[in-house]
C-alpha positions as CSV (number, residue, x, y, z in Angstrom):
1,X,263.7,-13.0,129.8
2,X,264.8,-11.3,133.0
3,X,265.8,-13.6,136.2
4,X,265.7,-11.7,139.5
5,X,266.6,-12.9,143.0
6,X,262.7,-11.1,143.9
7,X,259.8,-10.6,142.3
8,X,257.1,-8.3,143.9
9,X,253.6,-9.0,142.7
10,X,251.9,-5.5,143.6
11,X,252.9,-1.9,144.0
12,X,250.9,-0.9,146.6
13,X,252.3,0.8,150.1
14,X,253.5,-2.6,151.6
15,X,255.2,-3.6,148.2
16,X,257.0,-0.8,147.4
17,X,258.2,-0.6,150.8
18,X,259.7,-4.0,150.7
19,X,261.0,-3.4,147.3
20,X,262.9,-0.6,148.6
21,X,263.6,-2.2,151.6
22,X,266.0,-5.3,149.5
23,X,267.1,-2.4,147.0
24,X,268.7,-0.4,149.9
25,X,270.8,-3.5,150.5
26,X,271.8,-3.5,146.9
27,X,270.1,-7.1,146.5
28,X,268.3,-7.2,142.7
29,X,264.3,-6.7,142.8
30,X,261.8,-6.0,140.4
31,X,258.5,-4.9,140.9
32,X,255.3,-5.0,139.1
33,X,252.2,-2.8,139.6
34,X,249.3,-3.5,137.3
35,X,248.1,0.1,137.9
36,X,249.5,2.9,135.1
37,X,252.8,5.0,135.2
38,X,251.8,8.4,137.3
39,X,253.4,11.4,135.4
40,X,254.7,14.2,138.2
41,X,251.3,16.2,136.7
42,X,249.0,13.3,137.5
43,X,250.4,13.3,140.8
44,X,250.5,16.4,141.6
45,X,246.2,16.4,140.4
46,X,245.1,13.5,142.9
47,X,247.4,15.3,145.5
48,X,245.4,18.6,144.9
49,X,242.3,16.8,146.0
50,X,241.1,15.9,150.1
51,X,241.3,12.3,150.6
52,X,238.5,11.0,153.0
53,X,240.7,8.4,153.6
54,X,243.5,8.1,156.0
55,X,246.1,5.4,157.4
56,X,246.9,5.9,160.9
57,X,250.7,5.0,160.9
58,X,252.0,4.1,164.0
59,X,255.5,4.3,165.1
60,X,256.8,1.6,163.7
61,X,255.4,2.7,160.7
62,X,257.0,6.0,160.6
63,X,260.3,4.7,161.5
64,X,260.1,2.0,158.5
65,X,258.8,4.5,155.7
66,X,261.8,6.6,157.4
67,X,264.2,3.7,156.8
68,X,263.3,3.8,153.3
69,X,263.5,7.6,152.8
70,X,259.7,7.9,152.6
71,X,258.7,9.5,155.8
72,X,261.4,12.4,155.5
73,X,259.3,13.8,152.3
74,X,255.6,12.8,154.1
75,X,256.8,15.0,156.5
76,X,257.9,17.8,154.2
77,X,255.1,18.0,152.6
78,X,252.9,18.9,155.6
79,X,250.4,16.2,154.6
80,X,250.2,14.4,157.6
81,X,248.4,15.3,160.8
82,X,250.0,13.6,164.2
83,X,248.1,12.7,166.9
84,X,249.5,12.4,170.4
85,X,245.9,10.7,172.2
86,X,243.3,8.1,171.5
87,X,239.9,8.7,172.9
88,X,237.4,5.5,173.2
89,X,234.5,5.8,174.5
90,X,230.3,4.1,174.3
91,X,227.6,5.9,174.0
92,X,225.4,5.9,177.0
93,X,228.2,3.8,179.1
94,X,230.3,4.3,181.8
95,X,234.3,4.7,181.2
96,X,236.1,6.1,178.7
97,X,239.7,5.5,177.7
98,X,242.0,8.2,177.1
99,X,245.9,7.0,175.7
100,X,248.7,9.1,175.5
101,X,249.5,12.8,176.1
102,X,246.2,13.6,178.2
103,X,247.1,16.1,180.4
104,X,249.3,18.4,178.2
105,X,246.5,18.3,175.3
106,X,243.8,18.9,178.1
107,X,246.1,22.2,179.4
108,X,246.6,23.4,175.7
109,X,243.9,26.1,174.8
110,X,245.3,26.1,171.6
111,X,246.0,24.4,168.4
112,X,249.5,25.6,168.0
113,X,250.4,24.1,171.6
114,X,248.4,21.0,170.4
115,X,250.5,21.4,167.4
116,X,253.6,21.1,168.9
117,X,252.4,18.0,171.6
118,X,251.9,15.9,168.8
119,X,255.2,16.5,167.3
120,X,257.1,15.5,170.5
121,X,254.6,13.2,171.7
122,X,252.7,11.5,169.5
123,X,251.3,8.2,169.1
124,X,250.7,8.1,165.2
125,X,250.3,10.4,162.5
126,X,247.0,10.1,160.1
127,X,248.4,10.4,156.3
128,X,246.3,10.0,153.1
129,X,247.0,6.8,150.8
130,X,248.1,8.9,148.2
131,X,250.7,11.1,150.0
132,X,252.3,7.9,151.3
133,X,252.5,6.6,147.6
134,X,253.5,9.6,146.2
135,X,256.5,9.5,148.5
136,X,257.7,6.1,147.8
137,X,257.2,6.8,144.1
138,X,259.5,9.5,144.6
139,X,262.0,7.3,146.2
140,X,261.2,4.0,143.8
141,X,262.4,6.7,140.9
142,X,265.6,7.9,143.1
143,X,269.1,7.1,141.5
144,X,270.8,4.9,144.5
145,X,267.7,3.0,144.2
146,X,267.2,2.3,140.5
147,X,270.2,0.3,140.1
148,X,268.9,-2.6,141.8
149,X,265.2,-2.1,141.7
150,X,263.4,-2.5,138.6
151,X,259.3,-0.9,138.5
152,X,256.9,-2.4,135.7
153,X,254.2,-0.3,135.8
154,X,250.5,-1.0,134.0
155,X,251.2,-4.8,133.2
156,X,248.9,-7.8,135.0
157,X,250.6,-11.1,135.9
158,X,248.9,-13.8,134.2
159,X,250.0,-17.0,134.8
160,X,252.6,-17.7,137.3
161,X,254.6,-21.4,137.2
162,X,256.4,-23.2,139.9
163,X,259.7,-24.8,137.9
164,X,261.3,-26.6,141.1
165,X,262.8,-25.2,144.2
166,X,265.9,-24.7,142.9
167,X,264.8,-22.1,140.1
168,X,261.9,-20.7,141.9
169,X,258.6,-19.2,140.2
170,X,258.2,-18.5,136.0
171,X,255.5,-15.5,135.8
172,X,254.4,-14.2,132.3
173,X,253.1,-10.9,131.8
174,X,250.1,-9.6,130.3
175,X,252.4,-8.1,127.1
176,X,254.0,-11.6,126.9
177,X,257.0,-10.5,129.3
178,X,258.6,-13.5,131.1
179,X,260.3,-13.1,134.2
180,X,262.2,-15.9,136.4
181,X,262.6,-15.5,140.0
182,X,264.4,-17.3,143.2
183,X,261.5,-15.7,145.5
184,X,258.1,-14.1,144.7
185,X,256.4,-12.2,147.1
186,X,253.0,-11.6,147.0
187,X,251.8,-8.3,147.7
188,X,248.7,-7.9,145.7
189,X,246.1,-7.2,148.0
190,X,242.8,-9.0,149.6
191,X,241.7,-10.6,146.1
192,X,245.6,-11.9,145.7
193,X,246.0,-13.7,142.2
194,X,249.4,-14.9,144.0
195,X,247.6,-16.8,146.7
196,X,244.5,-18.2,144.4
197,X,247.3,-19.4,141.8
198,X,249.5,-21.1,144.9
199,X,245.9,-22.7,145.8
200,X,246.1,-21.7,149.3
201,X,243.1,-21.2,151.1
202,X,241.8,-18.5,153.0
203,X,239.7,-18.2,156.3
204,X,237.0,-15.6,155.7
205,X,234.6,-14.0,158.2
206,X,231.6,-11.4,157.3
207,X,230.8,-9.0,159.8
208,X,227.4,-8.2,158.1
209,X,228.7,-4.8,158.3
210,X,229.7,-1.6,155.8
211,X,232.0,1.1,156.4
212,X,230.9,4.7,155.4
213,X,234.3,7.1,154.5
214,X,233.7,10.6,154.1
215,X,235.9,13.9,155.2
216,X,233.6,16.2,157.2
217,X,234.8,19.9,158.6
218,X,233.2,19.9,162.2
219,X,232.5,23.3,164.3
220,X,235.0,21.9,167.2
221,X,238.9,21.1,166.5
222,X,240.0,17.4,166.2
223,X,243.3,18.6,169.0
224,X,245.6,15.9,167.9
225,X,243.0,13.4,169.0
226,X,241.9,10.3,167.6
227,X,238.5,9.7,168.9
228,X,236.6,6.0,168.3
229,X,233.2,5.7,169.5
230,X,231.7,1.8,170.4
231,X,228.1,2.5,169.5
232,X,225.6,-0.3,169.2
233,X,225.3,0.0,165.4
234,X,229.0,-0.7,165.6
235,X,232.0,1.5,166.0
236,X,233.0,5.0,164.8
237,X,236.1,6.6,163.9
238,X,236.8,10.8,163.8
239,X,240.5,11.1,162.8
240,X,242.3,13.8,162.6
241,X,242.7,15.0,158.8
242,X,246.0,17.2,157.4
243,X,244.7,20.6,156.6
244,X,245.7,21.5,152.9
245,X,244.6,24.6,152.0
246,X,245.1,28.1,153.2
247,X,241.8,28.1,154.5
248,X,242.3,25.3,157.0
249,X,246.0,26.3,157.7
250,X,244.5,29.7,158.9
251,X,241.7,27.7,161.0
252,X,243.2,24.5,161.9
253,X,242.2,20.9,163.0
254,X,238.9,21.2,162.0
255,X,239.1,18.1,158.9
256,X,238.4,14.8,160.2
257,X,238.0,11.8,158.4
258,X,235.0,9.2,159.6
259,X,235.0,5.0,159.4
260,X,231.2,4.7,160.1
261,X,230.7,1.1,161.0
262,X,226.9,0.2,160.3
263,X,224.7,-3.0,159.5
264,X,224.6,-3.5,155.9
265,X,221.6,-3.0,155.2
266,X,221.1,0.5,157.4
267,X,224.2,1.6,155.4
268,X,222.9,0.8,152.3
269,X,219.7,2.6,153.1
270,X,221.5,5.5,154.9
271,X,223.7,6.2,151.5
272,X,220.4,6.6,149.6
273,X,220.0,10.1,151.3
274,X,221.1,13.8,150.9
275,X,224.8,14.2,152.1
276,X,223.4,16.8,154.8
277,X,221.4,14.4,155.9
278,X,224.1,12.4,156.7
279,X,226.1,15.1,158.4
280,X,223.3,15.9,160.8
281,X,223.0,11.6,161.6
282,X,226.5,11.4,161.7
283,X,227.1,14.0,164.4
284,X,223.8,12.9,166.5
285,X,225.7,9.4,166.4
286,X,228.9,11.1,167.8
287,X,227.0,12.9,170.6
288,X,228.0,15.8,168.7
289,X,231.6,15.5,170.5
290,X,233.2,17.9,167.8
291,X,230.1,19.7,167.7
292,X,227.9,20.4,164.5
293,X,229.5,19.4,160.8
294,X,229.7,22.2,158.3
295,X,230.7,20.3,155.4
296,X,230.6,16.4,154.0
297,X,232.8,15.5,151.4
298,X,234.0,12.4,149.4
299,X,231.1,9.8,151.0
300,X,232.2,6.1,149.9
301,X,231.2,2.8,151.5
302,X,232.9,-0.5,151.9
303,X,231.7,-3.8,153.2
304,X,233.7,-5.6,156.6
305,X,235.3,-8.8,156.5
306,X,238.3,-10.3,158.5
307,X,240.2,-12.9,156.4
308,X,243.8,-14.9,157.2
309,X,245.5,-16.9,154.6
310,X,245.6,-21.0,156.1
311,X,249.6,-20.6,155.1
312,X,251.7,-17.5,154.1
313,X,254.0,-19.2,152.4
314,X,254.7,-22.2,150.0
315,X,258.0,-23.1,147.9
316,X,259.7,-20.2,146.7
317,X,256.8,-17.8,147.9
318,X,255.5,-15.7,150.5
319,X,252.9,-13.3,151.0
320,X,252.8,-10.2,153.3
321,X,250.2,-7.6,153.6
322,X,246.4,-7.6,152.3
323,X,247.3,-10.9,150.7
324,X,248.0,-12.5,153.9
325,X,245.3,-10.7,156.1
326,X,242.8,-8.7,156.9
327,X,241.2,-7.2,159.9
328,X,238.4,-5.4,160.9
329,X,238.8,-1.3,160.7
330,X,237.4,-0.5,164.1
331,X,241.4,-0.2,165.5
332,X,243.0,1.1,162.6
333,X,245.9,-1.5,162.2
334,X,245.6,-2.9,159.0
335,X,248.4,-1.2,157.0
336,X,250.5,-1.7,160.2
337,X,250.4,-4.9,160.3
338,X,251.4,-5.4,156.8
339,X,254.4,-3.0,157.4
340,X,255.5,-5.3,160.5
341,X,255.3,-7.8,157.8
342,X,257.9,-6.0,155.3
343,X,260.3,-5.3,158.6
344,X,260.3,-9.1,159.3
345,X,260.3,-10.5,156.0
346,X,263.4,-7.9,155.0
347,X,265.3,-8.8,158.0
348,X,264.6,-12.3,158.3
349,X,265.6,-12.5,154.2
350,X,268.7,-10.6,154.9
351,X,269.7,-12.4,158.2
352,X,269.8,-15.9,156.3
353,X,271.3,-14.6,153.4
354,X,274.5,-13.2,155.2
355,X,274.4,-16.2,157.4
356,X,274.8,-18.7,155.0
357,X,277.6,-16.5,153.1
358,X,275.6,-15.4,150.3
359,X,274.5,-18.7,149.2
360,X,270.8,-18.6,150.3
361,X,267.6,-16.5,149.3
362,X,264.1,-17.1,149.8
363,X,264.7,-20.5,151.4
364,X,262.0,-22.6,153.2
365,X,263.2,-22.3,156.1
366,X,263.8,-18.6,155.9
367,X,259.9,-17.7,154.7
368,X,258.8,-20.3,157.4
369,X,260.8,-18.8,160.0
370,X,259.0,-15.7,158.8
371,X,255.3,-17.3,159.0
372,X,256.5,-18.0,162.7
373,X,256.4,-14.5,163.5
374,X,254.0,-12.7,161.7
375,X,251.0,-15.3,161.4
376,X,250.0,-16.1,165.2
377,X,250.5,-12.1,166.1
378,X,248.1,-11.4,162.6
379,X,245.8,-14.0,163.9
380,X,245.6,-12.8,167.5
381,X,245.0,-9.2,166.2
382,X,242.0,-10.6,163.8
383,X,240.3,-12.6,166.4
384,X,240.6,-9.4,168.8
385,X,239.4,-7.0,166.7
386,X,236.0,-9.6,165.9
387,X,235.6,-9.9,170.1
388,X,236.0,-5.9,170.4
389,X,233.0,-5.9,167.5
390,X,231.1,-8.5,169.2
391,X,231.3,-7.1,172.5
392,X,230.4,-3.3,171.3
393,X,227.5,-3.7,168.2
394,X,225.1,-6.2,166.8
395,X,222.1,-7.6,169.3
396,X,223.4,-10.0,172.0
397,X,226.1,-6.6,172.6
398,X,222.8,-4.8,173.9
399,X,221.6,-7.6,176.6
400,X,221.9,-6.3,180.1
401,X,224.8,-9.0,181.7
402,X,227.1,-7.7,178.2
403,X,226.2,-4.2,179.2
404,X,227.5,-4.5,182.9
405,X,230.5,-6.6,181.9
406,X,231.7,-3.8,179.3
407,X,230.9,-1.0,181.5
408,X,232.7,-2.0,184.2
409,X,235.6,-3.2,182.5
410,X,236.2,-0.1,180.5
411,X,235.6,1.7,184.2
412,X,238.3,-0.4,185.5
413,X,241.0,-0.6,182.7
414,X,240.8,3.4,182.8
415,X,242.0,4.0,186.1
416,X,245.2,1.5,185.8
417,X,247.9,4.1,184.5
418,X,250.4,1.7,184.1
419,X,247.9,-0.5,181.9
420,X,246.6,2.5,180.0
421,X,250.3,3.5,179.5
422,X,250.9,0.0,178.0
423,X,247.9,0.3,175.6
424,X,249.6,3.5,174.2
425,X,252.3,1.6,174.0
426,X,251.3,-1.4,171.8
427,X,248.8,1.0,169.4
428,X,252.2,2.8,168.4
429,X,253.7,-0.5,168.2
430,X,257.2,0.3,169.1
């Protein structure tokens, strides 16, 4: 039987991070990831592969994944692709909203100049799942970090008992494994068995929506530009995708990767065809604003739902991340907020344990102290992101008063500089 002052249920991005996070400041944690040990080889196979999927990281993000030593091998890689603007715009409306380094990308004629703005400049950087796991595996595996953290890879948690405040949780592995803990922390995504087995409730909201993902290589390049249109179907995303082969590198910022929010059913109906036929609707939907698409890779679909956990945290538990919430893609700020969630559970756990001279860890009051700060700035987000939706797609969206109401308000926000300069501000969220 091991007894650990943390237990991290899930070895996802936000998990690892907070694992690394507590064994930077030499404080005991063991992780377990129900997914399989990655050999260097396996690695190095899904890494040979385009993902069609990408986190935009914000600043915060970056300098947290730096904290941990993650960032400083994203960045070495070259699998990353920064952006220094955000373009938002409707189709057939009046405004458009244009964050961040505007003028310098609209003087650069070139992609090395745009290159270079987004490097001193830029708002966020659009990284592939995998390249941000392969870099905290990398650093999970590191020597000043192995003394304190220990990784249990390929084993599920399958029962999980509360044995009093004072010892914390008792969680039994699938391979009979028993481990005791002061605090566990779950990090195990949306479907969390951590919450279900701490019977806390969740607050769930359909959108009636899908997502189509896919990579696509358009005729125009992305110039360190994240574009998001508001259509009536609902909204979508061209980011800016890391070229990784010596084909791109000699023709750059052409790979974007697309969040195509769509009714349900016209997605479903929509991922029945040919994947050129999808290319030619996709860039009629985007008003063709990179132009034609060449090629369509890697088309996947998801279905939309918002959801907030009623509390974040009971005795001798807390959850952060996917666990806690989730929000609607149409802003990107999903794996941000879970990261803001590692940065203020970390600190918060760190702060009362140095306060009260080494004597407390994972106490109620620090995890609701915690649930203070993160849950009514999760909520807000959630419930903003469901008014943007509602305001851009779906029917009552398209009545003429809404129309008005949006046009001119997107008009008006995009002349205020100092507003527009806040905006950038809070999407880097720094």
């Amino acid at each position: 039987m091991k007894n650990n002052h943390t237990l991290i249920i899930g070895g996802g991005i936000v998990g690892a991070t907070l694992a690394l996070k507590l064994a930077q400041a030499e404080m005991p944690v063991t992780m377990i990831d129900a997914r399989p040990e990655r050999s260097e080889s396996d690695w190095q196979q899904v890494l040979g592969k385009r993902d069609a999927r990408v986190y935009a990281l914000s600043l915060a993000s970056i300098n947290l994944l730096k904290d941990v030593g993650a960032w400083q091998k994203i960045a070495a890689s070259e699998r990353k692709a920064d952006y220094s603007q955000m373009q938002v715009w409707q189709l057939n409306g009046r405004g458009e909203l244009l964050f961040g380094d505007s003028d310098d990308a609209n003087n650069s004629n070139d992609s090395s100049n745009s290159n270079q703005n987004s490097e001193t400049k830029m708002l966020g950087s659009m990284v592939e799942p995998a390249v941000i796991e392969y870099a905290l595996w990398q650093r999970l595996t590191a020597s000043d970090i192995s003394q304190y953290l220990t990784v249990i890879d390929g084993q599920k948690v399958v029962d999980m008992d509360w044995l009093g405040s004072a010892q914390g949780y008792r969680v039994m592995l699938y391979d009979g494994t028993v481990i005791d803990t002061r605090l566990l922390v779950g990090a195990d995504g949306r479907s969390s068995f951590v919450r279900r087995q701490a019977a806390i409730e969740l607050d769930v909201l359909d959108y009636n929506q899908t997502a189509i993902c896919c990579a696509i290589q358009t005729d125009k390049p992305h110039r360190a530009t994240a574009r998001q249109a508001m259509l009536p179907t609902g909204t979508l995303a061209l980011l800016p995708l890391a070229d990784i082969t010596d084909e791109d590198k000699a023709n750059p910022q052409h790979w974007q990767s697309i969040v195509w929010t769509l009714p349900r059913n016209q997605a479903l109906a929509l991922l029945e065809e040919t994947p050129r036929y999808i290319a030619d609707k996709l860039a009629a939907a985007s008003n063709y604003e990179l132009g034609a698409i060449r090629e369509i890779e890697s088309i996947a679909s998801f279905p939309l739902t918002a959801q907030q956990a009623k509390s974040y945290v009971a005795d001798n538990l807390v959850l952060i991340g996917d666990a806690a919430h989730g929000v609607h893609p149409l802003a990107g700020q999903g794996l941000n907020l879970g990261m803001l969630d590692v940065e203020a559970l970390s600190e918060q756990l760190m702060h009362d344990f140095a306060r009260s001279g080494g004597t407390l860890w994972g106490s109620n009051q620090t995890l609701r102290t915690y649930e203070r700060l993160r849950r009514p700035h999760n909520s807000l987000m959630m419930h903003s992101f469901s008014a943007l939706n509602w305001l851009f797609a779906g029917s009552l969206a398209q009545m003429r008063p809404i129309q008005q109401l949006r046009n001119e308000g997107m008009y008006r926000v995009s002349k205020i500089k100092p507003l527009m300069r806040l905006f950038a501000k809070q999407a880097s969220g720094v």
